[in-house]
Z-matrix of the N, CA and C atoms (Angstrom, degrees):
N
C 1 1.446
C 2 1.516 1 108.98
N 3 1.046 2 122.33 1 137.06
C 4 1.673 3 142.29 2 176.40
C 5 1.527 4 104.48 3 -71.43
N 6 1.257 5 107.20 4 141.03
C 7 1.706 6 105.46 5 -179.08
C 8 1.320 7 86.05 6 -137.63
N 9 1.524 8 97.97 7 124.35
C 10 1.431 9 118.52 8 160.35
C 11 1.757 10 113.92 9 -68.32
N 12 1.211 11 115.37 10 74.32
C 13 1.746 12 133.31 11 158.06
C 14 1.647 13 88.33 12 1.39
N 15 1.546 14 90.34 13 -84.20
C 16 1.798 15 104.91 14 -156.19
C 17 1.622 16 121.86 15 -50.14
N 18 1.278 17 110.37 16 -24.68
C 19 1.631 18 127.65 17 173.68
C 20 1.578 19 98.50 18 -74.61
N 21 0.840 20 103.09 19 -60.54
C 22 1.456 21 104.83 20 -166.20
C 23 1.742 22 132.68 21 -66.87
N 24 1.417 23 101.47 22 -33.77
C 25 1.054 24 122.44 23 144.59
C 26 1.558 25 146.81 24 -90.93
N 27 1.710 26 107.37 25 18.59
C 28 1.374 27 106.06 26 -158.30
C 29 1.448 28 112.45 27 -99.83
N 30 1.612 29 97.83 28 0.31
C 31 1.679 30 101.75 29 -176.84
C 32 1.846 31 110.34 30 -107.25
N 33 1.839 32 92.35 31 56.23
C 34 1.697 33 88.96 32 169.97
C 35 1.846 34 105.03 33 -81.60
N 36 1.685 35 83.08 34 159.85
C 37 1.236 36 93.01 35 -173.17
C 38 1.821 37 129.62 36 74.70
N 39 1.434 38 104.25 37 -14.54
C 40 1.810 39 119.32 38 168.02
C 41 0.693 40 139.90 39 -154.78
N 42 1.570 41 107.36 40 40.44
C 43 1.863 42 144.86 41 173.98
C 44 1.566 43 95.34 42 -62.97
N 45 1.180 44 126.71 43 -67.70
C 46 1.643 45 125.90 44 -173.48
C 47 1.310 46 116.20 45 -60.77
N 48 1.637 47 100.95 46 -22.18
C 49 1.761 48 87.17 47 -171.20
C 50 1.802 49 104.63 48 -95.14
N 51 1.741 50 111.61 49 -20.60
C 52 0.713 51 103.37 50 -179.14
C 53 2.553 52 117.00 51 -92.80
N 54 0.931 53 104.81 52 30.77
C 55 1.288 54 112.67 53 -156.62
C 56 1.611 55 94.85 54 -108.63
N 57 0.912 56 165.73 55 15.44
C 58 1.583 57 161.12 56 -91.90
C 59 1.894 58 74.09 57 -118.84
N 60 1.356 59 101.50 58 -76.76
C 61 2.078 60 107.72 59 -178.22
C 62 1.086 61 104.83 60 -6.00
N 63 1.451 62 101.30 61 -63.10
C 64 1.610 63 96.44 62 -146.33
C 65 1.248 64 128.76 63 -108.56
N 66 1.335 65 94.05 64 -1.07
C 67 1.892 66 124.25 65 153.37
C 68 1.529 67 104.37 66 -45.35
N 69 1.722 68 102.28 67 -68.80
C 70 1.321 69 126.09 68 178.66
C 71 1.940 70 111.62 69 -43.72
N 72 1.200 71 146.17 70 -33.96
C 73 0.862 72 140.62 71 -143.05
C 74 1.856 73 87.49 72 -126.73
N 75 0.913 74 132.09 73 -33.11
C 76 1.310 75 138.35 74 174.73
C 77 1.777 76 105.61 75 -55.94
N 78 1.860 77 105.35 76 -68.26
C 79 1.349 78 115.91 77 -163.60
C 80 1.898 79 84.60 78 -62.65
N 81 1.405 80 136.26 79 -29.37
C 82 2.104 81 114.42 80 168.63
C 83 0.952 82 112.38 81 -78.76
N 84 1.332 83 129.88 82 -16.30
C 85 1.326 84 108.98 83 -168.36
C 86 1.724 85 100.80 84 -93.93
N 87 1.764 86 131.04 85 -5.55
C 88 0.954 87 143.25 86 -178.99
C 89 2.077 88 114.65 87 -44.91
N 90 1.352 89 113.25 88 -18.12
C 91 1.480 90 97.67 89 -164.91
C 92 1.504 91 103.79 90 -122.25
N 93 1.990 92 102.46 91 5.29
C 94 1.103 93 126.41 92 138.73
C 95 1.534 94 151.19 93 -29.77
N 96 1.616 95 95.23 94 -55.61
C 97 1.339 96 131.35 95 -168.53
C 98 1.573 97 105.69 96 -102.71
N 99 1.625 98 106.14 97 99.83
C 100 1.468 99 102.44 98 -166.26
C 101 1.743 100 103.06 99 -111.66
N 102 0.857 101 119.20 100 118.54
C 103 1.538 102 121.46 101 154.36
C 104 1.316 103 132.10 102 -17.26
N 105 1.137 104 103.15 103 -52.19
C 106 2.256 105 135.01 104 171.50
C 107 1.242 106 96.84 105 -52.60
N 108 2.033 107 117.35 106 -49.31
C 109 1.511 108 82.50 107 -169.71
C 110 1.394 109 135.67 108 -105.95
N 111 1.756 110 94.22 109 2.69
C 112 1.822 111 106.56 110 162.51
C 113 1.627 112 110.96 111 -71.06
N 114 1.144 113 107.85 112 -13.74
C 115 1.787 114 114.42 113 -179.62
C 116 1.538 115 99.29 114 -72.93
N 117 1.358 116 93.10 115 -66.70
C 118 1.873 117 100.17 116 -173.61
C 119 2.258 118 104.07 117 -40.50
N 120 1.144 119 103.85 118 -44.74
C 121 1.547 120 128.98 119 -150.07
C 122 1.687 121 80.98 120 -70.03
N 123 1.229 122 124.73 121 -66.06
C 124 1.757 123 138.36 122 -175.61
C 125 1.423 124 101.62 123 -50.00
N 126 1.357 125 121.26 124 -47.35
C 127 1.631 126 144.33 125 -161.53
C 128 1.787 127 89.35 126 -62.73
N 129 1.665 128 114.69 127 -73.99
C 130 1.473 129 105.69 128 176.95
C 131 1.238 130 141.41 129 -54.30
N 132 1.383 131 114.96 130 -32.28
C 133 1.645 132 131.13 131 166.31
C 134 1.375 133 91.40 132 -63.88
N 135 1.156 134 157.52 133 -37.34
C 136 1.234 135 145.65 134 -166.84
C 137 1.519 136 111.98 135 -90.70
N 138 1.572 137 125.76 136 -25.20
C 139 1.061 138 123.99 137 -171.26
C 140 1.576 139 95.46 138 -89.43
N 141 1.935 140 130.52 139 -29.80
C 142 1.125 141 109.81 140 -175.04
C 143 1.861 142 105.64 141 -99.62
N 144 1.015 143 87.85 142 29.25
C 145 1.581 144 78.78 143 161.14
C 146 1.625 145 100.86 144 81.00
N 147 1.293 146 127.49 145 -8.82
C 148 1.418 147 111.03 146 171.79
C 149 1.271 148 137.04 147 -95.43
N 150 1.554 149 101.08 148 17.71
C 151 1.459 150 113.73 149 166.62
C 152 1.614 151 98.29 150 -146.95
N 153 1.512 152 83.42 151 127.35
C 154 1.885 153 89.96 152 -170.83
C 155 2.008 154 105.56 153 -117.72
N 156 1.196 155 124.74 154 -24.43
C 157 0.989 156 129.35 155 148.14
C 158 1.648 157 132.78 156 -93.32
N 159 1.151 158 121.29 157 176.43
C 160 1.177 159 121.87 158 -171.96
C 161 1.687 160 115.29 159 -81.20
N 162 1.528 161 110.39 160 137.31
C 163 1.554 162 108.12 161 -150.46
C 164 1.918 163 107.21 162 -65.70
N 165 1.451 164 93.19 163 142.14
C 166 1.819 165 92.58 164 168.50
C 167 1.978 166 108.61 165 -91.84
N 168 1.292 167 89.96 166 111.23
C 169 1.636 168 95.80 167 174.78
C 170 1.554 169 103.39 168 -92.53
N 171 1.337 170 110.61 169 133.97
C 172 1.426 171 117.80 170 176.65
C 173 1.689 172 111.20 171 -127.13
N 174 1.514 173 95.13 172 110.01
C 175 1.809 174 114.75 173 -176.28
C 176 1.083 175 109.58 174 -85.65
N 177 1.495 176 135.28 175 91.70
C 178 1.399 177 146.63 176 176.78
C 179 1.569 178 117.95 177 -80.67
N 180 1.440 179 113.04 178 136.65
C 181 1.677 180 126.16 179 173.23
C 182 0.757 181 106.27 180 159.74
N 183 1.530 182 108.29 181 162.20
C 184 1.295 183 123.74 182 -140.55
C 185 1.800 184 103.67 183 -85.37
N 186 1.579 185 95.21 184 140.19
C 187 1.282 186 107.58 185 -175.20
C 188 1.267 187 118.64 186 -35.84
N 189 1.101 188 118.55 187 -53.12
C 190 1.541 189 113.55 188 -143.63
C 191 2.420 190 101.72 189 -83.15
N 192 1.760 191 95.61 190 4.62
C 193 1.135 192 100.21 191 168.59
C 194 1.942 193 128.43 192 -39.89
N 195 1.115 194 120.87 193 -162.22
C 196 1.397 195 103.93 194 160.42
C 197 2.142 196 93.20 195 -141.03
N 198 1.780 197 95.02 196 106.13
C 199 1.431 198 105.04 197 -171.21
C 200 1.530 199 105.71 198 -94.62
N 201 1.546 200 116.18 199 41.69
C 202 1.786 201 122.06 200 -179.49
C 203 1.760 202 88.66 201 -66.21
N 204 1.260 203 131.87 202 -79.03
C 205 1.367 204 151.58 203 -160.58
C 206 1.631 205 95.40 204 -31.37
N 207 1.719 206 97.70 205 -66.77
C 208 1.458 207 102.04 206 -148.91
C 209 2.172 208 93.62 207 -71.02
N 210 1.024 209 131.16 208 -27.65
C 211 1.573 210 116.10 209 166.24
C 212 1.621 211 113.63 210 -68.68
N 213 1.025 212 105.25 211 -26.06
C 214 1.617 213 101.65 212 166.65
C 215 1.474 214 125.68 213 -56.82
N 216 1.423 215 97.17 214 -59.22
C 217 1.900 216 101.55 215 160.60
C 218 1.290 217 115.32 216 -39.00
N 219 1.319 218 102.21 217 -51.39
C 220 1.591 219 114.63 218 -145.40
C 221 1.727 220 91.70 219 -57.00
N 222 1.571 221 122.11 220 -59.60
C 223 1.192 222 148.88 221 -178.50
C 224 1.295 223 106.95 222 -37.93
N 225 1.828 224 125.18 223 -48.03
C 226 1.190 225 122.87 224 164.83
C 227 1.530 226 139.73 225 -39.91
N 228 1.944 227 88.28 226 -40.97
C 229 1.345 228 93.31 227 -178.92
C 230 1.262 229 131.51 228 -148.71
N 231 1.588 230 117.14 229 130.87
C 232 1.346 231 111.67 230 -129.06
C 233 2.171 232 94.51 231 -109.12
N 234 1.065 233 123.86 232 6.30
C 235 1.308 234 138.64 233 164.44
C 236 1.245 235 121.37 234 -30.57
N 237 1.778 236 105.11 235 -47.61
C 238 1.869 237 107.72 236 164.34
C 239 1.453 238 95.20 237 -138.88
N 240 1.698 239 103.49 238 167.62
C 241 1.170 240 110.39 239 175.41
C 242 1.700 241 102.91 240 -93.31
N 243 1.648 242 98.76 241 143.35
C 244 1.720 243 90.60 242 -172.99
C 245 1.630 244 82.68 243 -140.37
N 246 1.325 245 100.70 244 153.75
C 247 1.437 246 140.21 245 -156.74
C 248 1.743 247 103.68 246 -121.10
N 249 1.341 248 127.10 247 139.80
C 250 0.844 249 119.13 248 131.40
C 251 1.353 250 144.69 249 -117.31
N 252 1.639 251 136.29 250 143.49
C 253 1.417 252 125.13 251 -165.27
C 254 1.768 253 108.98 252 -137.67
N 255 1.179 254 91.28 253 119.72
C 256 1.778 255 116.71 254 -156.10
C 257 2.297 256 95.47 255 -88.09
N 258 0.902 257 94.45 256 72.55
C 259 1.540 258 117.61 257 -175.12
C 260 1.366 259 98.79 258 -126.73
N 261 1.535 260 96.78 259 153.78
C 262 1.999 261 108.57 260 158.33
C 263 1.852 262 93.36 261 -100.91
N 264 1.248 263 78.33 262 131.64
C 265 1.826 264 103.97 263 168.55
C 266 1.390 265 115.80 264 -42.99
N 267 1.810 266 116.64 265 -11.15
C 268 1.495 267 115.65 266 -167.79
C 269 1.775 268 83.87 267 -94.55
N 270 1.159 269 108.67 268 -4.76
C 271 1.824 270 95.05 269 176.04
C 272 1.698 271 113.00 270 -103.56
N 273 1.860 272 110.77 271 166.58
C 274 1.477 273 102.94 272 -177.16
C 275 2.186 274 93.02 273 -65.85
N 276 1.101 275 94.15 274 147.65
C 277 1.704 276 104.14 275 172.48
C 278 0.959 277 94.15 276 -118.22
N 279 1.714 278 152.49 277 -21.49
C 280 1.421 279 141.37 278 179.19
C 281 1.472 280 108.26 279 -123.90
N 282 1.457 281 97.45 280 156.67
C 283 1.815 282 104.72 281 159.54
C 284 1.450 283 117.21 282 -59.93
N 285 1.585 284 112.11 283 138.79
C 286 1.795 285 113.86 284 -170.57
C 287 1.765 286 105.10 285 -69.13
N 288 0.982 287 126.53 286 149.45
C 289 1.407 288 141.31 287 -147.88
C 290 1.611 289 125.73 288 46.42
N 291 1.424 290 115.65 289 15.96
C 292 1.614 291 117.06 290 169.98
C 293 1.135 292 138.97 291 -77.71
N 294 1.306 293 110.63 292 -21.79
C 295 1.688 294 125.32 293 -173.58
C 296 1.575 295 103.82 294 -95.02
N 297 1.665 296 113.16 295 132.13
C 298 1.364 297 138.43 296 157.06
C 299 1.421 298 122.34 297 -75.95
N 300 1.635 299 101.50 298 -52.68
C 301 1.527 300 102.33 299 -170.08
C 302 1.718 301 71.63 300 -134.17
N 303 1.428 302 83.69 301 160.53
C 304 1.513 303 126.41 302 163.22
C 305 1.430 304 102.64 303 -134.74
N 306 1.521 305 105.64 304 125.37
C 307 1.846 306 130.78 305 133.02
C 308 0.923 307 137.98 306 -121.78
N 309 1.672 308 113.26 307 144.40
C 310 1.667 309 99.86 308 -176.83
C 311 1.458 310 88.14 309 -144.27
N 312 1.280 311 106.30 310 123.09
C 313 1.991 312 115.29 311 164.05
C 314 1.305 313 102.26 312 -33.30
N 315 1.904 314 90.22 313 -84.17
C 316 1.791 315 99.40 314 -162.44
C 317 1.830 316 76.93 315 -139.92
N 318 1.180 317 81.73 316 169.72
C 319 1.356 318 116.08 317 -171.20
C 320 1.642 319 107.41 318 -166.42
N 321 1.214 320 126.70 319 111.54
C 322 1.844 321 139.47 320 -152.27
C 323 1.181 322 115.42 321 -160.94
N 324 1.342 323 138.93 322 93.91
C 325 0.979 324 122.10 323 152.82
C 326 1.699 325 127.04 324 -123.86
């Protein structure tokens, strides 16, 4: 699939102001998104042997975001290694056969 660059990237600087949707659908889907069960999920790949190091989480969006917050977390906590990759989701963000799990909050456009 073709990704229009310029669409996708054309709202630097008024991604937050312009995002209200998907703000909205994030802050419900919030009590959703449990901690317990990516633990439990990490916990079994580890007990059968298909995860032998500590997991690489990779936090994708679009560059021109402002990712101060999300390296701050990241810095807090050192449990997995997490990545970030400044792509639109309509592009590959990983190498083909790399991904275990997939999540996505929201995803809206």
């Amino acid at each position: 699939m073709a990704t229009n660059t310029g669409a996708t990237l054309g709202m630097v600087a008024g991604y937050n102001e312009n995002c209200s949707s998907q703000l909205a659908v994030v802050n419900y889907m919030i009590p959703y998104i449990h901690l317990e069960a990516m633990k439990i999920i990490i916990q079994y790949l580890q007990q059968t042997n298909k995860l032998i190091t500590s997991p690489l989480i990779v936090h994708n969006d679009l560059p021109t975001n402002d990712w101060t917050i999300l390296f701050q977390l990241l810095a807090k906590d050192n449990s997995y290694q997490g990545v970030a990759m400044g792509r639109s989701f309509y592009e590959q963000c990983l190498p083909s056969n790399s991904l275990s799990i997939g999540f996505s909050s929201s995803s809206i456009n």
